[in-house]
C-alpha positions in Angstrom: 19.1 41.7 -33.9 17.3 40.7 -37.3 13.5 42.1 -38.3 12.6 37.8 -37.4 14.4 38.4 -34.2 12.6 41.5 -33.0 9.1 40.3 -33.8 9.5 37.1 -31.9 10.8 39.0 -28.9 7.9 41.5 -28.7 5.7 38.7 -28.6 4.9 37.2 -32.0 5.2 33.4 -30.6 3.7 31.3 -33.2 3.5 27.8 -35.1 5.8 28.8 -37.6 8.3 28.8 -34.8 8.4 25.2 -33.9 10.7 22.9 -35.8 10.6 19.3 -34.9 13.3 17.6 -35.1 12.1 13.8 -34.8 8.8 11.9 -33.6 8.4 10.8 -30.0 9.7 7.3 -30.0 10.7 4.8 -27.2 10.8 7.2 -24.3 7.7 4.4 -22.4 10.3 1.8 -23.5 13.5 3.6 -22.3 12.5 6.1 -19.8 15.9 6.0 -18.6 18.0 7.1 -21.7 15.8 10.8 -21.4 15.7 10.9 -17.9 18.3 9.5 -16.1 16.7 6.9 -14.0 12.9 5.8 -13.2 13.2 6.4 -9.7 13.7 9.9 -7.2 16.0 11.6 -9.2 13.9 11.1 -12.6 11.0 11.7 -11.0 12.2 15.3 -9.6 13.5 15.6 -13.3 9.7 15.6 -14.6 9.4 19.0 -13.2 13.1 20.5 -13.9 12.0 19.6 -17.8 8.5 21.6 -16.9 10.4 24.8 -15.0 13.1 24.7 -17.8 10.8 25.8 -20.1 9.4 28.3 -18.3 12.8 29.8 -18.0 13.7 29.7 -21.2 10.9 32.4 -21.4 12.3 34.3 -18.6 15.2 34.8 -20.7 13.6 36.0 -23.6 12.4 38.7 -21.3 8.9 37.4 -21.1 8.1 35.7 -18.0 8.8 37.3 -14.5 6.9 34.7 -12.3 7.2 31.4 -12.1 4.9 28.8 -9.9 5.6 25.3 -8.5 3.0 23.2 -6.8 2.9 19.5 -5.4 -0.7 18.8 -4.9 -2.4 16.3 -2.6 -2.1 13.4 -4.8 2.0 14.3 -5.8 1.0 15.4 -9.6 2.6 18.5 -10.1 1.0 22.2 -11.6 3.8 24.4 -12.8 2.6 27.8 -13.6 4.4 30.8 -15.7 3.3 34.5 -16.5 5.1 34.3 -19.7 3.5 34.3 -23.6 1.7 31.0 -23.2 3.0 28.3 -26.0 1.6 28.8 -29.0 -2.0 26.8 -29.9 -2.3 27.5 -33.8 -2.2 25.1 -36.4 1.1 23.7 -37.6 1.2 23.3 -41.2 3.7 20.4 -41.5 2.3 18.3 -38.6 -0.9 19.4 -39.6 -2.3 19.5 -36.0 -2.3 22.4 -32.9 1.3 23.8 -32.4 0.9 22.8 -28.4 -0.2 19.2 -29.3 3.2 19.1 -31.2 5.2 20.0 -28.5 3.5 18.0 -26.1 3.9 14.6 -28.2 6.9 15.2 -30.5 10.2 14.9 -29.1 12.4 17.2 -29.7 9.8 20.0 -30.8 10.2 23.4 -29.2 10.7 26.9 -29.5 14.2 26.2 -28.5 15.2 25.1 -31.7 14.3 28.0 -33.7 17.1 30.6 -33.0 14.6 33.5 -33.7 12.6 32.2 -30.5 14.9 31.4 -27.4 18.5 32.8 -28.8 19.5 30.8 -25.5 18.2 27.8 -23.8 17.8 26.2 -20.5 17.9 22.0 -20.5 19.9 20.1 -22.0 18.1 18.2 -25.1 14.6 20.0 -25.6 13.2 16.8 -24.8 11.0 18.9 -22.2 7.3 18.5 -22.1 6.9 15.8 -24.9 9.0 13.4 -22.4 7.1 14.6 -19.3 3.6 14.1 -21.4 4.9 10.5 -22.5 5.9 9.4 -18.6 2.2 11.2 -17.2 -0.8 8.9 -16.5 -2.1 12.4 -17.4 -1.3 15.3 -18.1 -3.0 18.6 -18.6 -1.9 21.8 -20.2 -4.0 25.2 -19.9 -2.8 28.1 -22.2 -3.5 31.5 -21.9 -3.0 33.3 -24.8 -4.6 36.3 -26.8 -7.4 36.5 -24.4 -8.1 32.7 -24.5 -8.0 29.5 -22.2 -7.1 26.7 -24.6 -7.2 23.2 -22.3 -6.1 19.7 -23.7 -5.5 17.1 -21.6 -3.4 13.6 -22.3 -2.4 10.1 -20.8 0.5 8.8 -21.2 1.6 10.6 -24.2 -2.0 10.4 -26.2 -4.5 13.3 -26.1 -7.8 12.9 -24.7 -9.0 15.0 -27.7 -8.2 18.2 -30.0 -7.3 21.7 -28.0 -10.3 23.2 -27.0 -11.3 26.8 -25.7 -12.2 26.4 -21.6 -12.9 30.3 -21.6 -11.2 34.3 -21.4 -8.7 35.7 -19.9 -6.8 38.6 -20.0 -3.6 37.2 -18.8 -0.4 35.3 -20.5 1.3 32.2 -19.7 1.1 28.6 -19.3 -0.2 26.2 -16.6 1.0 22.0 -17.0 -0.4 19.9 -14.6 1.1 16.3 -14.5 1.1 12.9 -12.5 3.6 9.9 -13.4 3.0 7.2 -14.4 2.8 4.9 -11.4 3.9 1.8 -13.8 7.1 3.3 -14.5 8.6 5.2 -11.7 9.6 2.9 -8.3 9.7 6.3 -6.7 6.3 8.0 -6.9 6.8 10.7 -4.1 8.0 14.1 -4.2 10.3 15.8 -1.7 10.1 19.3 -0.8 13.8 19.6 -0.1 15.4 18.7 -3.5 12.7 21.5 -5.3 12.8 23.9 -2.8 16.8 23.2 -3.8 16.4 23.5 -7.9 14.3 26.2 -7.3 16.1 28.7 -5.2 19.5 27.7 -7.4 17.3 28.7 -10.3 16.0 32.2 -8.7 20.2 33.1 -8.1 20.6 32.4 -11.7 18.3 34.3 -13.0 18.2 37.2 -11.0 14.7 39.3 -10.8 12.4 36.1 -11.8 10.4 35.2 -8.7 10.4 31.4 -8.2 7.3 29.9 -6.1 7.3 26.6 -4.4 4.0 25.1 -2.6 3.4 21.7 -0.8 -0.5 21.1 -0.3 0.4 18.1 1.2 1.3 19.7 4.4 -0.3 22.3 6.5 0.8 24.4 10.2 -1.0 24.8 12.6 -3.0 27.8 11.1 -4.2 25.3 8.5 -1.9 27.4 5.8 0.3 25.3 3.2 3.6 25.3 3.4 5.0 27.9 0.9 8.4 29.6 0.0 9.6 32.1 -2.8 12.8 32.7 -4.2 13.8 35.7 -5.7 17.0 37.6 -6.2 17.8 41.0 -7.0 21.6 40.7 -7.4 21.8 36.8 -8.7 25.2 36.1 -8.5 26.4 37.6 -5.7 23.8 37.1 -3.4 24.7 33.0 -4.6 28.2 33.6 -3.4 26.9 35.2 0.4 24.6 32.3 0.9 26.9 29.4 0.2 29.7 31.3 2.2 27.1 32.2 4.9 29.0 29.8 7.6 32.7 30.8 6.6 34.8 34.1 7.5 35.1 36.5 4.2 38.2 38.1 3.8 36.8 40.5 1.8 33.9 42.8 2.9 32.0 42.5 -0.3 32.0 39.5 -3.4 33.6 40.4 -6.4 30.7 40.3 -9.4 31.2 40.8 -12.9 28.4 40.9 -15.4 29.4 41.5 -18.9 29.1 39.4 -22.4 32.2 38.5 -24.8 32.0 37.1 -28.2 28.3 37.4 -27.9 28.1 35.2 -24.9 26.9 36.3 -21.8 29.0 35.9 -18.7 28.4 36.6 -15.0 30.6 35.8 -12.0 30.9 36.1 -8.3 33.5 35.4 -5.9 34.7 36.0 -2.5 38.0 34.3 -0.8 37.3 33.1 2.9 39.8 31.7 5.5 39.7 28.1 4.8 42.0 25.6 2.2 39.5 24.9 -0.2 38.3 25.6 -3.8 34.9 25.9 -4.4 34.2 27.0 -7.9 30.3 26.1 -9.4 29.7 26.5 -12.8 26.9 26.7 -14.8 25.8 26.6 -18.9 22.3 27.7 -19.5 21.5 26.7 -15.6 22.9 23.5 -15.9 25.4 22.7 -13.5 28.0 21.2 -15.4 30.0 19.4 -12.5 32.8 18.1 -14.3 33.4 21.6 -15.3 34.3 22.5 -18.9 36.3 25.2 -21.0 34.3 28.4 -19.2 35.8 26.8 -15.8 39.0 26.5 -17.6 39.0 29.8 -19.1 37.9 31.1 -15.2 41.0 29.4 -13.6 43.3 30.7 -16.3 42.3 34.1 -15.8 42.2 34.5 -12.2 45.9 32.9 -11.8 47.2 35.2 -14.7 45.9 38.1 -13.3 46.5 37.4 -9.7 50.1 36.8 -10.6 50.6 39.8 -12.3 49.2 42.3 -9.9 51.4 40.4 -7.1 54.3 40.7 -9.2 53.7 44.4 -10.3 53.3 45.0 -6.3 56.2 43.4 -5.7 54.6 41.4 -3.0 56.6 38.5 -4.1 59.7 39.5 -3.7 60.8 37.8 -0.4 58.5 35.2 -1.2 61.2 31.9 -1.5 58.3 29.7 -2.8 57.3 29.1 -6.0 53.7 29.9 -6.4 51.6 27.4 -8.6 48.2 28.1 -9.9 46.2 26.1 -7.2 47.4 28.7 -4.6 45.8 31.6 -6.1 42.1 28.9 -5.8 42.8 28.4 -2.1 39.7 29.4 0.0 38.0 31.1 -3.2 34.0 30.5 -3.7 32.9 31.3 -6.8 29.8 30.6 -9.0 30.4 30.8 -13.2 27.6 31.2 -15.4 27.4 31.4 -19.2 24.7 31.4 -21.3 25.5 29.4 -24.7 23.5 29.3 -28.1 24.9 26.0 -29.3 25.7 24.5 -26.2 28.3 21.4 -26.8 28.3 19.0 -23.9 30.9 16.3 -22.9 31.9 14.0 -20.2 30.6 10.6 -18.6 27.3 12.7 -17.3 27.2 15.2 -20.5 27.6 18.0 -18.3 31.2 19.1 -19.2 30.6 22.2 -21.7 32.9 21.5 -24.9 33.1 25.2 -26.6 36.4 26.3 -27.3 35.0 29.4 -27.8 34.0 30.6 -24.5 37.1 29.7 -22.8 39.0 33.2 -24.4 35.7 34.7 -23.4 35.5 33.3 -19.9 39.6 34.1 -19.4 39.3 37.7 -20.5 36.2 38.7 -18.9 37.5 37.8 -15.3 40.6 39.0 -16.2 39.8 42.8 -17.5 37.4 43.2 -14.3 39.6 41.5 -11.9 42.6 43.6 -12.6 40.2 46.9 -12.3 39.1 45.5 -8.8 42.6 45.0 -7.4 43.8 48.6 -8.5 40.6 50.2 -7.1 40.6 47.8 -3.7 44.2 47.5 -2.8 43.8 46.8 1.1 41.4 43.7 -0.3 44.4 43.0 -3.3 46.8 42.8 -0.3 44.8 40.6 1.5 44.2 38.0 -1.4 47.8 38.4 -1.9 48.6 37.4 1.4 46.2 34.3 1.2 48.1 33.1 -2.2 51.1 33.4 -0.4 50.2 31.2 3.2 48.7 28.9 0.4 52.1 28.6 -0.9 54.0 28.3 2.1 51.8 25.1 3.1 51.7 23.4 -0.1 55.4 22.8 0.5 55.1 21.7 3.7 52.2 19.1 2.6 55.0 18.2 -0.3 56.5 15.4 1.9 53.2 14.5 3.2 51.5 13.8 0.2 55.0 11.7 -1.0 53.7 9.4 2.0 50.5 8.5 0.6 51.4 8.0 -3.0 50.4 4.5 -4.4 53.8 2.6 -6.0 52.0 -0.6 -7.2 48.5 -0.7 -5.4 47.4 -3.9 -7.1 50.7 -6.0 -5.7 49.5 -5.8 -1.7 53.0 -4.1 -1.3 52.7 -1.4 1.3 49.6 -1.6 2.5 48.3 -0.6 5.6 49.1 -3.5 8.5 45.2 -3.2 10.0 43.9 -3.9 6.3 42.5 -7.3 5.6 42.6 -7.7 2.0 40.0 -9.2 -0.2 41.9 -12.1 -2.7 39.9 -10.3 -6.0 42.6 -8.1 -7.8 38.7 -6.7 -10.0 38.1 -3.1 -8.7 34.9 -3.5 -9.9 34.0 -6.8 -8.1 36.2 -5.6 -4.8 34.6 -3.4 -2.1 36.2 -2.2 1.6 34.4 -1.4 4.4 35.5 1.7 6.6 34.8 0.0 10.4 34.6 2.1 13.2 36.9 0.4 15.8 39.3 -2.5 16.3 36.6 -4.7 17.9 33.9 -4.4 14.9 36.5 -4.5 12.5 37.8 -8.0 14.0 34.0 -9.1 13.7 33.7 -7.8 10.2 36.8 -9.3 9.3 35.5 -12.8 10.9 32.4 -12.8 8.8 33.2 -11.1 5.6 33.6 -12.9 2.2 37.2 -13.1 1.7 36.7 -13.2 -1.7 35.8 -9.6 -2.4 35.6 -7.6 0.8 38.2 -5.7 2.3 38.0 -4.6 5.7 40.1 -1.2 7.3 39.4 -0.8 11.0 39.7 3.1 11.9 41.0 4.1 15.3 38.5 6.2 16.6 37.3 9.5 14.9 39.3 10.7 12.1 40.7 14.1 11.6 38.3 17.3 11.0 39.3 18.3 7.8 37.1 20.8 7.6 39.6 22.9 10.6 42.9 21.5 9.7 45.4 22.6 6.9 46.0 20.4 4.0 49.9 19.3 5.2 48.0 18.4 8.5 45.3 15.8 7.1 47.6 14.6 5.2 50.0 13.9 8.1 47.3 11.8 10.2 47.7 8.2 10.3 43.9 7.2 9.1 43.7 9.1 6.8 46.8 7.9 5.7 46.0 4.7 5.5 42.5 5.4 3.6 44.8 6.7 0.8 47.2 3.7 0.5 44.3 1.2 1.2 42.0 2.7 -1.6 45.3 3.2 -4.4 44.6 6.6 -5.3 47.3 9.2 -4.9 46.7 13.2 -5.2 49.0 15.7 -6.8 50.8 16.2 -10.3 54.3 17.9 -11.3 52.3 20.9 -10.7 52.1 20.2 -7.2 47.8 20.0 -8.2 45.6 18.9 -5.4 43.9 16.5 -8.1 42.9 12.9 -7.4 44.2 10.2 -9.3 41.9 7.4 -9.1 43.1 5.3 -11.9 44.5 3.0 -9.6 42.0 2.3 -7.0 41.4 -0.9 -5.5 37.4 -1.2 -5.2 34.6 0.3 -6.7 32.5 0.1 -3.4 33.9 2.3 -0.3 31.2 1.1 2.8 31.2 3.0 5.7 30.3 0.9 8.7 29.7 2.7 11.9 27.6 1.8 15.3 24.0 3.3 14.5 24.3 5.7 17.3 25.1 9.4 17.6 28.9 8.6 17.7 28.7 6.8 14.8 26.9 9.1 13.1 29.5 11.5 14.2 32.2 9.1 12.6 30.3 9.0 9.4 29.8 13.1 8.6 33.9 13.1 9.4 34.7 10.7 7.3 32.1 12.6 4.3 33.4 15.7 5.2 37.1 14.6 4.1 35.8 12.4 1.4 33.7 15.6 0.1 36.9 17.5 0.2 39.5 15.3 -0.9 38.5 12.5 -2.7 35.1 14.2 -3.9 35.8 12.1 -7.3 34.7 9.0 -5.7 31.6 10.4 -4.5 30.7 11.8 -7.7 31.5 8.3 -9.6 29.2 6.9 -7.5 32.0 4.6 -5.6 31.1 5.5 -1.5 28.3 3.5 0.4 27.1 3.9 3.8 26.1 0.3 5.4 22.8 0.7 7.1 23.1 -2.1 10.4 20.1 -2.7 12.2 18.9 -0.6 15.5 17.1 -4.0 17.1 16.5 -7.8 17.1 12.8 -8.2 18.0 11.8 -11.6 19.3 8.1 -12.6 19.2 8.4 -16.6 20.6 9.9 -18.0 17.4 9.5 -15.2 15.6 12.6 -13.2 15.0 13.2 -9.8 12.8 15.6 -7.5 12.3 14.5 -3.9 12.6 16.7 -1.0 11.3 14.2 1.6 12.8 11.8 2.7 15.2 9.3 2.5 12.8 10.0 -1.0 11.6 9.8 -1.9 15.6 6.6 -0.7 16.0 5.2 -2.1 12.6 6.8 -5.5 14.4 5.0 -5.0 17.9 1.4 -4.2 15.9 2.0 -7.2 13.7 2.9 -9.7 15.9 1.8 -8.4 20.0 -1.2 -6.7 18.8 1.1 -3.2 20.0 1.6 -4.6 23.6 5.6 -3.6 23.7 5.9 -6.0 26.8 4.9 -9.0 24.8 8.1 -8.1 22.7 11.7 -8.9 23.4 13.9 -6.8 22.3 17.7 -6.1 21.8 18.9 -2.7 21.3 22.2 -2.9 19.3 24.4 -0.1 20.6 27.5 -1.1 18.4 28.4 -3.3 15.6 30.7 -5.0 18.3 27.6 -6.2 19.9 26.8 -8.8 17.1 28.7 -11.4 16.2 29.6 -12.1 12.9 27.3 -14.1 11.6 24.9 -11.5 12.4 26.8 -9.1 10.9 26.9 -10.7 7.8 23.7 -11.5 7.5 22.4 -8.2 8.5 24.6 -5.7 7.3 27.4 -7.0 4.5 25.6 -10.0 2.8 25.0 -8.5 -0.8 21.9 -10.1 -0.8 20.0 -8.8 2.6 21.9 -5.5 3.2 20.7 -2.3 2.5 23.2 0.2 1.2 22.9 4.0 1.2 24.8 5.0 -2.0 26.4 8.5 -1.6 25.2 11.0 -4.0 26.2 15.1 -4.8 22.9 16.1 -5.8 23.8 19.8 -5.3 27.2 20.1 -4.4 26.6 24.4 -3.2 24.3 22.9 -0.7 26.5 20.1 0.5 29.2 23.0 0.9 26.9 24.6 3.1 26.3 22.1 4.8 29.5 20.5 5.8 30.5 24.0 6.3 27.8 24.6 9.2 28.7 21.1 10.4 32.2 20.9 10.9 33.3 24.4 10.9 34.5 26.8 13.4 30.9 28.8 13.8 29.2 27.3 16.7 25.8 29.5 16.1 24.8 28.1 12.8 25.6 24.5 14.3 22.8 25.3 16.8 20.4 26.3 14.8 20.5 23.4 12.7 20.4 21.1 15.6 17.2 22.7 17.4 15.3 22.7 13.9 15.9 18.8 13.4 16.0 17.2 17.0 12.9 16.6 16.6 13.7 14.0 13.4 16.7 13.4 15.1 17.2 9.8 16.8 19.4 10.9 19.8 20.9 8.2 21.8 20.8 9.3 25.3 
């Protein structure tokens, strides 16, 4: 570490250590291009940008606590205990070092190595971009036994930092509200922070991570409050998203070690089902299209697995051929590296690019993985095992998966005999819809637009993939026929479980089921398989669920379709001054029960429906969660279903 190095981690956090980079420019304008989107998901990013740099002082070793709070009005205070950003003046902007970060993009500590050697985020667009998208914004610093307060709107300061009074603690407080005139989506929800921050607390193991909603209160009149903390980071990651499986291996493999001077640390357990689950992160991004440390993971777990079951000889009467996806069957692993000069590629930019930290990545899990099996051979000979019944039933699904390959999707060859066809040969103009049911899929077919929508009736409830081995999904008829209606086809010459979705047929998958329990029954089988089989299409933003209305209330004349309770009632108050008796209703138990013109109208005309677009916001969580719901543990499954009854709409 150099002298500059030293003094900047005991403390010494100054002007001098802000570069800038380039002004704040056309982030009003193009709120999108910094933040993804003006509506939930860059809304929630407004505080990730706030927390991020919070962390980043977390790992300088300066900040231990770290506080999230969505008051009343849904502006957001985020609070740290770390050294507060620095307030003196900076000689080249000639103006406060804060009011530089706060209004020049690009500006931060971040991009002075001497100051954050690494970096959470992705651009250092941080608080600037936050500041610019705020109707106001206000940050308190407390610093060498100061409070310094400025407050902006919209990017502009109210006036020059000013001294609000003492203190004898560090750290940094940002309050913030966005801007109602850019964002479509102005409130924020507990679930997707309470998310971010808990993933956060397992990355960074010993920072305590606070989350409170003054929006709310229990009955004591208390606001709703969690905090996430972790002792063990990793590894406690790996127990929580496994939490609903059966380990086969008392206790997660963690590694914590730095290569190359990059710091790595892994966990991973294998559990008795038939799929990979491998999380990776750079700098706490998730990068979910992976990268070269996920590479450099998967190359150095086969190598060494292989080895150690040849060296064994616990291959020896083995007459398959084992292939590298075997020795990934029912592992859970999370992968984090923290990268100085982070290179990011890939549609989303989070597919890390260093070539470097693939050797690192490879060796590290290698060196510590061959240590574990020689030390823990009853858990080596259980892994083993695993690799081996993954083996065995890859050949068997070797026939199977022959069955659902794709010869020339675009020439109607071969298709499924229950799929009507749209005439477009455009992916992108196509869509299908996934009916539940011979009888609504002959009334979707009836009042579709032939022109672009395709309609695949599905017998019934498909296969629990979550339970079944891969040969045996790929064996049942539906599913099947999903494959060979949508064009992709799965596997390589490596016998890989890869999708190949260069070929599919339509760039919107709709699933349309009855808006009753059963159908929402039909619908979490059909995401569980298309979570763990065809998670590509989910991820490219390609699968839809229609949204068909719960009632047709009737007021005289007066007719409107209501896709809730709450829409019902609103029409009852509206129109019957909330006498229910004045009202008639018709309950729609089933798509069947309309007839296509209503259908259309209601649920597949492009320009009435509503569609619910299917998104991987945090793809651990949705393990977990498909996990508790489909899986073989019946306890968990209960749980879930006595805490959210209550929300539930339960068809009796």
């Amino acid at each position: 570490m150099s002298e500059d190095e030293k003094k900047n981690a005991s403390g010494n956090y100054s002007a001098q250590n802000i570069q800038v980079l380039e002004g704040l420019e056309a982030v009003r304008k193009r709120p999108a291009m910094y933040i993804g989107d003006i509506s939930e998901k860059g809304l929630h990013h407004l505080v990730y940008e706030v927390v991020d740099n919070s962390i980043d002082e977390a790992l300088a070793g300066c900040c231990t606590e770290i506080s999230v709070i969505i008051n009343e009005d849904n502006s957001i205070t985020v609070k740290d205990n770390g050294r507060g950003i620095p307030v003196d003046y900076h000689e080249k902007e000639k103006k406060s070092a804060l009011e530089v970060v706060l209004t020049v993009l690009h500006a931060g500590g971040k991009f002075d190595k001497g100051t954050y050697k690494v970096s959470g985020g992705l651009h250092g667009v941080g608080l600037s971009c936050v500041n610019a998208l705020s109707v106001y914004l206000k940050a308190e610093i407390h610093k060498e036994g100061n409070i310094y307060v400025q407050e902006y709107s919209k990017g502009k300061p109210y006036a020059d930092v000013k001294v609000a009074g003492e203190t004898g603690e560090t750290g940094t407080i940002i309050t913030f509200k966005p801007d109602d005139t850019i964002f479509t989506v102005l409130e924020y929800r507990y679930d997707i922070l309470s998310t971010r921050l808990r993933e956060l607390a397992y990355l960074n193991a010993g920072v305590t991570l606070t989350l409170t909603d003054k929006r709310t209160r229990n009955e004591e009149g208390a606001f709703r409050i969690e905090s996430y903390y972790s002792k063990t980071g990793l590894e406690e990651f790996v127990r929580y998203i496994d939490k609903n499986k059966d380990s086969l291996i008392q206790e997660p493999i963690h590694i914590v070690t730095e290569k190359n001077g990059i710091p790595i640390e892994i966990a991973l357990t294998y559990n008795d089902t038939y799929n990979e689950n491998i999380f990776s992160y750079v700098n706490n991004i998730n990068t979910i299209e992976g990268g070269t440390h996920l590479t450099g993971f998967r190359r150095g777990l086969s190598r060494t697995l292989k080895k150690y079951a040849e060296d064994s000889k616990m291959l020896d009467k083995v007459k398959v051929e084992i292939s590298g996806d075997d020795f990934r069957e029912g592992v859970t692993a999370v992968l984090s590296v923290k990268v100085a000069e982070p290179q990011f590629e890939g549609q989303t930019k989070t597919k890390l690019g260093n070539n470097e930290v693939m050797g690192a990545v490879d060796q590290s899990i290698g060196e510590a993985l061959k240590y574990y099996l020689e030390e823990h051979p009853k858990e080596a000979k259980v892994i083993v095992e695993k690799v081996i019944l993954a083996a065995t039933a890859r050949q068997a699904a070797r026939k199977a998966r022959e069955m659902v390959q794709r010869k020339s999707p675009l020439s109607g060859a071969g298709l499924p005999g229950k799929l009507a066809d749209c005439s477009s040969k455009d992916p992108v103009q196509s869509e299908i819809f996934l009916v539940e049911g011979d009888s609504a899929g002959g009334t979707a077919k009836q009042g579709r637009n032939r022109i672009f929508q395709a309609i695949l009736p599905l017998r019934g409830k498909i296969l629990n993939v979550e339970k079944a081995m891969p040969y045996k999904v790929l064996e049942s008829d539906e599913i099947k026929n999903i494959y060979t209606a949508l064009g992709v086809s799965i596997g390589t010459e490596e016998d890989s479980k890869e999708l190949n979705i260069e070929k599919l047929r339509y760039h919107k998958i709709i699933l349309m089921t009855d808006a009753d329990v059963d159908g929402s029954h039909i619908d979490t089988l059909i995401l569980t398989f298309f979570f763990r089989y065809m998670r590509l299409l989910i991820e490219n933003g390609y699968v839809y669920i229609a949204t068909p209305p719960l009632y047709l209330c009737r007021k005289g004349k007066i007719e409107e379709y209501c896709y809730n309770d709450r829409q019902r009632l609103a029409f009852i108050d509206k129109y019957a001054g909330g006498n229910e008796n004045a009202i008639h209703t018709q309950r729609y138990k089933g798509l069947g029960e309309m007839n296509a013109e209503q259908l259309w109208e209601t649920t597949m005309n492009p320009g009435n429906r509503t569609l619910k677009q299917v998104t991987i916001e945090n793809a651990a969580d949705a393990d977990i969660i498909f996990s508790m719901l489909m899986g073989e543990e019946v306890a968990p499954r209960r749980e879930f279903i006595e805490e959210n009854a209550t929300y539930a709409n339960i068809d009796a």
